[in-house]
VEXTI-864568 format. One record per residue (C-alpha): residue in one letter; x negated, y, z negated. Coordinates in Angstrom, 2 decimals, padded with zeros to 5 digits. Layout:
! VEXTI-864568
<res=a; px=X; py=Y; pz=Z>
...
This chain:
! VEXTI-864568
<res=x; px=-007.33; py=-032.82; pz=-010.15>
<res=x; px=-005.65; py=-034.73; pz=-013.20>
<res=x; px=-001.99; py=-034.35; pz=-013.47>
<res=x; px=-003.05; py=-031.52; pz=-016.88>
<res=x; px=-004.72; py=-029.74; pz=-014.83>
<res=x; px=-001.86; py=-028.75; pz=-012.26>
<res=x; px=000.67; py=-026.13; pz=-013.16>
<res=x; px=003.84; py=-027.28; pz=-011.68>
<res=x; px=006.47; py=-024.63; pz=-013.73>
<res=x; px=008.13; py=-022.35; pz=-010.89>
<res=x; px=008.23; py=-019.86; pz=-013.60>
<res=x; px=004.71; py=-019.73; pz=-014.53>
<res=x; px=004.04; py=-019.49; pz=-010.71>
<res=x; px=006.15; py=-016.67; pz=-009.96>
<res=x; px=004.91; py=-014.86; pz=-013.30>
<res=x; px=000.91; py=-015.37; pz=-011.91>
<res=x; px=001.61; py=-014.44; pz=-008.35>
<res=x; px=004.06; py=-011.37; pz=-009.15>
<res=x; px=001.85; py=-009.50; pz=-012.31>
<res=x; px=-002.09; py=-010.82; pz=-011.59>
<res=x; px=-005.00; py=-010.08; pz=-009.98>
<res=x; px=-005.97; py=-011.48; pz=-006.67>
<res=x; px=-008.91; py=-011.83; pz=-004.26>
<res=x; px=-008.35; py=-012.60; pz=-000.45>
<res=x; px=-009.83; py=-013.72; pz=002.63>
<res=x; px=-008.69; py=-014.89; pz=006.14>
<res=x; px=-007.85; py=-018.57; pz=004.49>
<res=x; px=-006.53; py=-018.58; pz=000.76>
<res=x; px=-005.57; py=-016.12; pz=-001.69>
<res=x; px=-006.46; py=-016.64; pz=-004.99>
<res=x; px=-004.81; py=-015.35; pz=-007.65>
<res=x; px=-005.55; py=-015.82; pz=-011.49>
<res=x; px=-004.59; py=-015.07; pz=-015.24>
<res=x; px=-006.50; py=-015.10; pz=-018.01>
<res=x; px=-005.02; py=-016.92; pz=-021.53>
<res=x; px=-006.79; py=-017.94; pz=-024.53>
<res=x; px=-007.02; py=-021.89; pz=-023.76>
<res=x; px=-010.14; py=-023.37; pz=-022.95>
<res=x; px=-008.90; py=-025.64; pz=-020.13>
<res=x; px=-008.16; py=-024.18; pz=-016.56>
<res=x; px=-004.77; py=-025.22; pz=-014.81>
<res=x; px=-004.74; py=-025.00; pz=-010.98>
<res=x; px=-001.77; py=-024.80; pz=-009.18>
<res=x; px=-001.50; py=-024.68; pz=-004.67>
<res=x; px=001.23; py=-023.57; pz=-003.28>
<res=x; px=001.60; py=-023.10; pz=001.10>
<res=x; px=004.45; py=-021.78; pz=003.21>
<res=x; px=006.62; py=-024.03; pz=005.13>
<res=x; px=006.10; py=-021.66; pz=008.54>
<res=x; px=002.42; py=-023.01; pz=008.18>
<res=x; px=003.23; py=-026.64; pz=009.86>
<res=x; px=005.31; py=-029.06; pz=009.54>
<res=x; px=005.07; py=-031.30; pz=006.11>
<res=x; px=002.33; py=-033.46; pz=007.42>
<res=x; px=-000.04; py=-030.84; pz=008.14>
<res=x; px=000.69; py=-028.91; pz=004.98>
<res=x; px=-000.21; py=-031.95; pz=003.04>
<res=x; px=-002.87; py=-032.79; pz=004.68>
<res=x; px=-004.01; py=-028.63; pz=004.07>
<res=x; px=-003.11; py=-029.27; pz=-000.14>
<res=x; px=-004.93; py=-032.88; pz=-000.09>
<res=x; px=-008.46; py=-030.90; pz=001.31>
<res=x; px=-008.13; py=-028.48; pz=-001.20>
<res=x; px=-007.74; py=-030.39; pz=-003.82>
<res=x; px=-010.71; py=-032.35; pz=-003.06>
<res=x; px=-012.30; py=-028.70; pz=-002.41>
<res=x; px=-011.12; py=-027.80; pz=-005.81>
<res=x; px=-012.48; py=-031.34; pz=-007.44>
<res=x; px=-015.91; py=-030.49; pz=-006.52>
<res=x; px=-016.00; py=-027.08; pz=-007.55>
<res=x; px=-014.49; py=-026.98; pz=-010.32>
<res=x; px=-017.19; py=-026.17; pz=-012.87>
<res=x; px=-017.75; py=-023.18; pz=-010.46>
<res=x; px=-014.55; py=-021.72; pz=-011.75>
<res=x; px=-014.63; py=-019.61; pz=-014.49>
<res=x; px=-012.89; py=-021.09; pz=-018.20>
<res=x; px=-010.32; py=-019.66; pz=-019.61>
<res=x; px=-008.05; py=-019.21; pz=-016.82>
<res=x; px=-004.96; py=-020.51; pz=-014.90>
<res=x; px=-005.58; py=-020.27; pz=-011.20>
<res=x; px=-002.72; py=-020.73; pz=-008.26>
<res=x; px=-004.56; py=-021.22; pz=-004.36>
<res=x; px=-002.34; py=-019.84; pz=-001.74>
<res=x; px=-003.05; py=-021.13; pz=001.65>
<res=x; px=-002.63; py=-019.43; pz=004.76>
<res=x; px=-001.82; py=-020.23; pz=008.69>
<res=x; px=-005.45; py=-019.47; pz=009.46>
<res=x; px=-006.64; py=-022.15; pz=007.53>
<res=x; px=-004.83; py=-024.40; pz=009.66>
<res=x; px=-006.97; py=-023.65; pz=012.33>
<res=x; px=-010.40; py=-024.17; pz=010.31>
<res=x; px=-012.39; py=-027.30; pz=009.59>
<res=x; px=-013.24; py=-028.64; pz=005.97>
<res=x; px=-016.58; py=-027.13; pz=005.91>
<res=x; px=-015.30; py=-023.33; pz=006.73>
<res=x; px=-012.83; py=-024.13; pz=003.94>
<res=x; px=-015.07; py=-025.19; pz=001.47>
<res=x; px=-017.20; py=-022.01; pz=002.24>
<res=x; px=-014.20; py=-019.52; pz=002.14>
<res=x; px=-013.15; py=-020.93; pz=-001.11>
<res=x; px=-016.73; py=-020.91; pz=-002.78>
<res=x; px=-016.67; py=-017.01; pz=-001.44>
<res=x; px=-013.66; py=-016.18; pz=-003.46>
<res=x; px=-014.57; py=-018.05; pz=-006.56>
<res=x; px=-017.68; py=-015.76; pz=-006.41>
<res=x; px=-015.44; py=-012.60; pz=-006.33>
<res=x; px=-013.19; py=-013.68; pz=-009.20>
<res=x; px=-016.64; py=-013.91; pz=-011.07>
């Protein structure tokens, strides 16, 4: 992800997670909010009772390259924030990548 493509603001976080749509599974929640830009922003975010600070980075780093090479999967003209849960701690890149690709076909 470029740095213009991540939403760091804690407001605009709380303000997508609190008032918009979301799709679940056992891994991620994915929320997202539709605006009239035609760029996406993607934001992660992951608890701290997850792991320690090693593990969750090394959790954000595969999603991010997740989110790389799906991007043009995701549908325009939305900001999207990936919330990751303790399962996915447990599950290897390739069950990621499949959970994710799962929810980016409900969103659409």
């Amino acid at each position: 992800m470029k740095k213009w493509e991540i939403i760091k603001d804690k407001k605009e976080f709380t303000t997508i997670i609190k008032n918009c749509p979301f799709v679940k599974n056992e891994s991620f929640i994915l929320y997202s909010k539709e605006k009239e830009e035609k760029i996406s922003h993607f934001g992660i975010a992951i608890a701290k009772k997850v792991g320690t600070a090693v593990e969750r980075n090394k959790l954000k780093r595969q999603v991010r390259m997740i989110m790389d090479s799906e991007k043009e999967n995701f549908p325009n003209y939305k900001d999207y924030i990936i919330m990751i849960r303790k399962s996915c701690k447990k599950s290897s890149y390739q069950q990621m990548l499949v959970d994710l690709r799962n929810l980016i076909k409900e969103i659409k």
